[in-house]
C-alpha positions as CSV (number, residue, x, y, z in Angstrom):
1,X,200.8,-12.8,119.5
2,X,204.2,-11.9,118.9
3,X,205.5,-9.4,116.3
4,X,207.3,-11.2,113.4
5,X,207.8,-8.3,111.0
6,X,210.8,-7.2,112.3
7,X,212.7,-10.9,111.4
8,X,213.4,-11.7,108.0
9,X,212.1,-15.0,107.9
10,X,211.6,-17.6,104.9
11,X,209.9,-20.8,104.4
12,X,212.1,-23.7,103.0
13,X,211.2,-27.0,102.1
14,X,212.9,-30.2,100.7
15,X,213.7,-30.9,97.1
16,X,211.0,-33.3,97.0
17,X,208.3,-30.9,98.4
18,X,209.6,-27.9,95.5
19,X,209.0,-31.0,92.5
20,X,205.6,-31.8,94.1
21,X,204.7,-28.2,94.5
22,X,206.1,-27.3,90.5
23,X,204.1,-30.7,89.3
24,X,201.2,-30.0,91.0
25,X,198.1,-29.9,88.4
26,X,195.5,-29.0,90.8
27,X,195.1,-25.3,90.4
28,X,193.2,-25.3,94.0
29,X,195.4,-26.9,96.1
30,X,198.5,-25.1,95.0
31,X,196.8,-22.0,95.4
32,X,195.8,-23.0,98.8
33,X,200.0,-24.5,99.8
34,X,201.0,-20.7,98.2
35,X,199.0,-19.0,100.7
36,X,199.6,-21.4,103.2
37,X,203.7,-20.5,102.6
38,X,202.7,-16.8,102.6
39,X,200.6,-17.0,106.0
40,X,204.0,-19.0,107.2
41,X,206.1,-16.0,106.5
42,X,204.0,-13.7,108.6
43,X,203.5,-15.8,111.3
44,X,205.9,-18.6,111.8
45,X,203.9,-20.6,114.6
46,X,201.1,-20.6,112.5
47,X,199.7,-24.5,113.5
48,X,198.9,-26.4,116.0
49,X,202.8,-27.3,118.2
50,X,203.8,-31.1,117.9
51,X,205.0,-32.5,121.4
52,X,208.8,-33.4,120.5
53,X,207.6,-37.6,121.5
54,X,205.1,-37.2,118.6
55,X,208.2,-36.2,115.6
56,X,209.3,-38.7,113.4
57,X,212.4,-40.0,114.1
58,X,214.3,-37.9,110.8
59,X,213.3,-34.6,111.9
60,X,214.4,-35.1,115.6
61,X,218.0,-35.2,114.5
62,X,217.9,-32.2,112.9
63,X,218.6,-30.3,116.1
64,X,214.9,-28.2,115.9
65,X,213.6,-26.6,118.9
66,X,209.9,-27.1,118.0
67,X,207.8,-28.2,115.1
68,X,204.3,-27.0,113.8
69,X,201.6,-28.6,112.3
70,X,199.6,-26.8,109.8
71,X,196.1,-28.6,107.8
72,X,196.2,-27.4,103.9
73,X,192.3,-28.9,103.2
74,X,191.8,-31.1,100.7
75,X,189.8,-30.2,97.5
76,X,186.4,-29.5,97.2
77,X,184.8,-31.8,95.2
C-alpha cells in the first residue's frame, strides 16, 4: 500500500454535496461521511476502482485518470 503522508492531499466535493452534508439531520450518517472524508485523506484509493466504461458520462469529461467507489452504509434501524 502506498505511502500517502508525504502528499498534501484534500477531499473536495460539489456545492451540492457541502449543502447535503451541512443539512444533513441524521447525526449517524454524517458521522459516518466525516470519517469516510477523513479515511479519504489518508488513503486516497480507498474503494473499490470504477472501469473508466462504467463513469457517467459528466465525470468522463473532466479529464480524471481514475475514479473510486467508496459504500458509506445506510443507517441502522
Amino acid at each position: 500500500m502506498p505511502d500517502y503522508r508525504k502528499f498534501q492531499v484534500s477531499v473536495n466535493g460539489r456545492a451540492e454535496f457541502a449543502a447535503f452534508l451541512s443539512n444533513l439531520t441524521d447525526r449517524e450518517m454524517k458521522q459516518r461521511i466525516d470519517e469516510t472524508l477523513d479515511l479519504l485523506k489518508e488513503r486516497p484509493d480507498a474503494g473499490d476502482l470504477v472501469k473508466h466504461e462504467l463513469w457517467p458520462e459528466a465525470y468522463r469529461k473532466l479529464g480524471l485518470d481514475n475514479m473510486f467507489r467508496i459504500e458509506v452504509g445506510k443507517a441502522r434501524e
